[in-house]
DRENSE-763270 format. One line per 5 residues: number of its first residue (from 1); their letters; for each residue x, y, z of C-alpha. Coordinates in steps of 0.5 Angstrom, whole numbers, plus 500, padded with zeros to 3 digits. Layout:
N
NUM> a> X/Y/Z; ...
END
This chain:
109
1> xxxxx> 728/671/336; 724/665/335; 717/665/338; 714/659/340; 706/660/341
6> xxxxx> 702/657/348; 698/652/344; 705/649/342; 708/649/348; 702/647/350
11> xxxxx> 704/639/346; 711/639/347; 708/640/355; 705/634/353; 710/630/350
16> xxxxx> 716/631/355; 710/629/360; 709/623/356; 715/620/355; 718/623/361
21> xxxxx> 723/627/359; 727/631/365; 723/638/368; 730/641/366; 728/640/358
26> xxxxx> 729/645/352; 726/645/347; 731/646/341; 730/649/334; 734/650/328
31> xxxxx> 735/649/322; 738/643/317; 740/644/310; 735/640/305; 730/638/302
36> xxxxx> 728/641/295; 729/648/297; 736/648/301; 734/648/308; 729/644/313
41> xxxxx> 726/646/319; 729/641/326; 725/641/332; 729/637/338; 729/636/345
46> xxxxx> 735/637/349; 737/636/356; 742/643/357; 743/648/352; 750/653/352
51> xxxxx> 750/660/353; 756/661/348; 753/657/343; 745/659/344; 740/663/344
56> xxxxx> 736/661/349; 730/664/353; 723/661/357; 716/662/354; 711/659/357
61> xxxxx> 715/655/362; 720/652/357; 726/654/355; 727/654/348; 735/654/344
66> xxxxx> 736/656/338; 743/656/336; 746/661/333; 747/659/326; 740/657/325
71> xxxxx> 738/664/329; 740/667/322; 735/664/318; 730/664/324; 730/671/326
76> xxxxx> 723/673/328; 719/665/326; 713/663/330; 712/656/332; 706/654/332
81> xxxxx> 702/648/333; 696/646/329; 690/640/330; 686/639/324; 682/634/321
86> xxxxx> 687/633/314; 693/634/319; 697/635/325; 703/638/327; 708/645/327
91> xxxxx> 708/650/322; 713/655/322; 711/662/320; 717/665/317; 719/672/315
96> xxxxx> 726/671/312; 723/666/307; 723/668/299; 721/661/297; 718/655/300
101> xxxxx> 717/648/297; 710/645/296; 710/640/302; 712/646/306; 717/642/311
106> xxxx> 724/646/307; 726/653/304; 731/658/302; 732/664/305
END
C-alpha cells in the first residue's frame, strides 16, 4: 500500500479546487519505466478508477489508485509533499529501492 501524507494531500486538495477538477477525483500514482535508473515515479489525477485494475483506498478525503503493476514496486512508499526555499514538490520515500539516480525523480528496484 502507497501512503499519502496529509500535507500532501493537503496540495492536491488544492489543486483539484484550483482547477476545478470533479469532487469525484482520484488521485492516481504509479510508476513509468525511465529515466537513468529504469523507473520513474507518475503522479496523475483521474475521474474513475477500476477495481479489478486498482488498488484503490481513501486518506484523507481523497481516493488514491495504484494499479497493480506499479503497487509491486510501491509496496509500502510515502508521498509526500515538501515546501522550501531551494524547491517545491513531492518526494516519494520508497523502501524497495536499491539505487536512485541524483535528481531523484528515477530508480531501480
Amino acid at each position: 500500500m502507497v501512503t499519502v501524507t496529509e500535507k500532501a494531500v493537503n496540495e492536491i486538495k488544492r489543486v483539484i479546487t484550483e482547477q476545478n477538477m470533479p469532487e469525484t477525483t482520484v488521485l492516481r500514482i504509479g510508476v513509468a519505466g525511465g529515466g537513468c535508473s529504469g523507473f520513474q515515479y507518475k503522479l496523475n489525477f483521474d475521474e474513475a478508477a477500476d477495481a479489478a485494475k486498482d488498488h484503490i483506498n481513501e486518506q484523507y478525503g481523497i481516493k488514491v489508485a495504484v494499479d497493480k503493476k506499479s503497487d509491486l514496486f510501491l509496496d509500502g512508499t510515502t508521498v509526500d509533499f515538501y515546501d522550501g526555499l531551494e524547491k517545491r514538490g513531492f518526494t516519494f520515500e520508497n523502501p524497495n529501492v536499491t539505487r536512485s539516480c541524483g535528481c531523484g525523480s528515477s530508480f531501480s528496484v
